[in-house]
C-alpha positions in Angstrom: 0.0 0.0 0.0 1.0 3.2 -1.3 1.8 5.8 2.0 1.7 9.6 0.7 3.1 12.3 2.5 1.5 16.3 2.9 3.6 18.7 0.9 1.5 21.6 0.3 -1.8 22.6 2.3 -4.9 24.1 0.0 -4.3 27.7 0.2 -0.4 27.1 -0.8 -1.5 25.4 -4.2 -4.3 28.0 -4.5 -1.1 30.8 -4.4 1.0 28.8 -6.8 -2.0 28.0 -9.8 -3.4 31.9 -9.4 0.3 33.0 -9.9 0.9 30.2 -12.7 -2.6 31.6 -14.7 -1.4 35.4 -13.8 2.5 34.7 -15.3 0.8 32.7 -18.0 -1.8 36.1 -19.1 1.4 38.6 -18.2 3.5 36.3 -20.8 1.5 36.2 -23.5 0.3 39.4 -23.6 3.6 41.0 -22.9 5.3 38.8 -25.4 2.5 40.4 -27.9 4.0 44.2 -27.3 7.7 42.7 -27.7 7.5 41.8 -31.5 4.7 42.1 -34.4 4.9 38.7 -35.2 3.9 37.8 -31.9 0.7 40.3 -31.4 -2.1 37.5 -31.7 -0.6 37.0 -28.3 -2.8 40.0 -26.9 -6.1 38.0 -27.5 -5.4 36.4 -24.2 -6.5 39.8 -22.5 -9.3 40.5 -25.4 -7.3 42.2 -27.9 -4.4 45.1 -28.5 -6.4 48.0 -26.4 -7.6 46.0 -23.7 -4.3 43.7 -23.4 -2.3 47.3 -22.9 -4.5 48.4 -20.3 -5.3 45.0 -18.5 -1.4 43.9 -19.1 0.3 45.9 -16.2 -2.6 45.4 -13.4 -2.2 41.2 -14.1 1.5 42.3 -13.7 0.7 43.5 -10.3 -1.6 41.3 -9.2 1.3 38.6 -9.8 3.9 40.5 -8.1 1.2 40.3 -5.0 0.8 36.9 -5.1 4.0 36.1 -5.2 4.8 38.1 -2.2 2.6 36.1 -0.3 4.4 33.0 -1.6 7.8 34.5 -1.0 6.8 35.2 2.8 5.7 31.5 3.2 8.8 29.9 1.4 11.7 31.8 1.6 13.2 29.9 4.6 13.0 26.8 2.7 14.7 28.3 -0.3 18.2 29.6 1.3 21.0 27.9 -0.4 23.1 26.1 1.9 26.6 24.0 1.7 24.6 21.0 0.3 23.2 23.0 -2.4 26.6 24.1 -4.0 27.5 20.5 -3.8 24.4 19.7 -5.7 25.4 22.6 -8.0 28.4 20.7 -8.9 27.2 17.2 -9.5 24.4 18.7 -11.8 26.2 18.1 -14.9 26.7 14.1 -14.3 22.9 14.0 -13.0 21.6 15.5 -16.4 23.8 12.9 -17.5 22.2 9.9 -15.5 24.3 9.5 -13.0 22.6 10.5 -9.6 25.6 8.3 -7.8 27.4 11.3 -6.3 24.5 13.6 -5.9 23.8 15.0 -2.0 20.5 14.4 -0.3 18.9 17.3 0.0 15.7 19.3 1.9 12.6 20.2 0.9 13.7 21.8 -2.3 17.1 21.2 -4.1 19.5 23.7 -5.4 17.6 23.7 -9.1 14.2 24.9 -7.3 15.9 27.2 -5.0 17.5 28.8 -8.0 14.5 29.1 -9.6 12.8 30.4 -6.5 15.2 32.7 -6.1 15.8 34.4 -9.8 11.6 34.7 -10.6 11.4 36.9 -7.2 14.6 38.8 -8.4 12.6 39.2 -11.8 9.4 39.6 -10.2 10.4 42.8 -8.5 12.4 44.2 -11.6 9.4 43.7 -13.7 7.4 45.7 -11.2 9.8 48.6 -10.4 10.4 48.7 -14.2 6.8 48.6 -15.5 5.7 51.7 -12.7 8.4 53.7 -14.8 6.7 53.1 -18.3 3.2 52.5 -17.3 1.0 55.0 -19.1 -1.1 57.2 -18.4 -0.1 56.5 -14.6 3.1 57.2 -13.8 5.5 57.5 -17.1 5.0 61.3 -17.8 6.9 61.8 -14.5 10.2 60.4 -15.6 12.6 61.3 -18.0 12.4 59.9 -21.5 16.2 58.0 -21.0 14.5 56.5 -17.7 11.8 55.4 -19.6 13.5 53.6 -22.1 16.2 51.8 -19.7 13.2 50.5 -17.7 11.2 48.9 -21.3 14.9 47.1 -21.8 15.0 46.1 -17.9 11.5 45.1 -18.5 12.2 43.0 -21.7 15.1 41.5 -20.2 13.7 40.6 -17.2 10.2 39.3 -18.8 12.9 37.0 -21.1 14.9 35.3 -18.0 11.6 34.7 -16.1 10.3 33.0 -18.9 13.4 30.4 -19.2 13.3 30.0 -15.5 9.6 28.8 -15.9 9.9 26.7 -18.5 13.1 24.9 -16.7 10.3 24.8 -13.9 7.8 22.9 -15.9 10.6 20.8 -17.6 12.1 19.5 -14.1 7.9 19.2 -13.0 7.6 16.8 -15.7 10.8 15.0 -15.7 11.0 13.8 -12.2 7.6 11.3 -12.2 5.2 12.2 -9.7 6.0 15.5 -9.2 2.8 17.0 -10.3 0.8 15.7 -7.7 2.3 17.6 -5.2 0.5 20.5 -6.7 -2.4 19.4 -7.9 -3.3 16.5 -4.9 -1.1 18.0 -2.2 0.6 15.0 -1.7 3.6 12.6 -2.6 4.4 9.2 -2.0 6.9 8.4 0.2 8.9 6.8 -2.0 8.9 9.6 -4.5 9.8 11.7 -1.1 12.4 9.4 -0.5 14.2 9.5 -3.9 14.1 13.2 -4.4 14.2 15.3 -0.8 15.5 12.5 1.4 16.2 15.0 4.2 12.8 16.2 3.7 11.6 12.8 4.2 13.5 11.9 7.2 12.0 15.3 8.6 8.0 14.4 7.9 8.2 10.7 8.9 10.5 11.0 11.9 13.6 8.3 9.8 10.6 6.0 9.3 
């Protein structure tokens, strides 16, 4: 008989799908202002007009529920000596060798670098979109500002968007994964494999 193990209460997997259907709107319609080519983009927020006024306020809205994420998480997410360790061995694991790889927490050094770069993105996006969001609050900085903040924007937007898909990726790859987020649970042996520390922690070394 299977034995599964709690890993995320209601409310946390609430946070993470709101914030997944937010980036997901905040993508698509910002990748629609970033290149002609890619404008059909904007029907996700109902069209050009309505995606360039709805496009900064799903911004925001992200940024906020992230922040509530961040506050709950961030402990779990500090890098620690067993992370750079795991840093080093990632090249043999993508390889298929997990012989020499360190056991590691809750999350390993891939999530917590994840973690880590989509709040550093998170706030750039929303310190850089304030500066070029019109009518609000543009006209009251300089025009070099203004453009500095649409490239800080752009680049920012890019590298969250990599850091995402790697996200997704690693979700998929590693088998039973998902469930964490969509059930709440995980087996034990799936906690076993992949966060032994974590595992020793929630079942006391059972």
């Amino acid at each position: 008989m299977t034995r599964y193990i709690k890993r995320y209460e209601d409310g946390e997997r609430i946070n993470h799908w709101l914030i997944a259907l937010l980036f997901l709107l905040a993508a698509l319609s910002g990748l629609a202002f970033f290149h002609p080519s890619l404008y059909f983009f904007s029907a996700v927020l109902g069209g050009g007009p309505w995606a360039r006024i709805l496009h900064p306020f799903v911004g925001v809205l992200m940024f906020v529920a992230f922040v509530l994420l961040f506050a709950k998480f961030w402990r779990a997410n500090r890098m620690t000596a067993l992370d750079r360790e795991w840093t080093r061995q990632a090249g043999p694991m993508l390889r298929g060798d997990k012989s020499q790889m360190p056991p590691v927490g809750k999350y390993n050094a891939g999530q917590k670098i994840v973690f880590w770069i989509s709040a550093i993105c998170l706030l750039v996006l929303l310190l850089t979109g304030f500066v070029f969001w019109r009518p609000y609050f543009a006209p009251a900085f300089p025009i070099l500002l203004v453009r500095v903040a649409v490239l800080l924007h752009s680049v920012a937007a890019l590298v969250l968007i990599l850091a995402i898909i790697v996200h997704v990726y690693a979700a998929i790859w590693v088998r039973g994964t998902f469930r964490a987020m969509t059930r709440g649970t995980v087996s034990e042996g799936w906690a076993r494999q992949n966060h032994p520390l974590w595992h020793q922690d929630m079942t006391g070394g059972r």
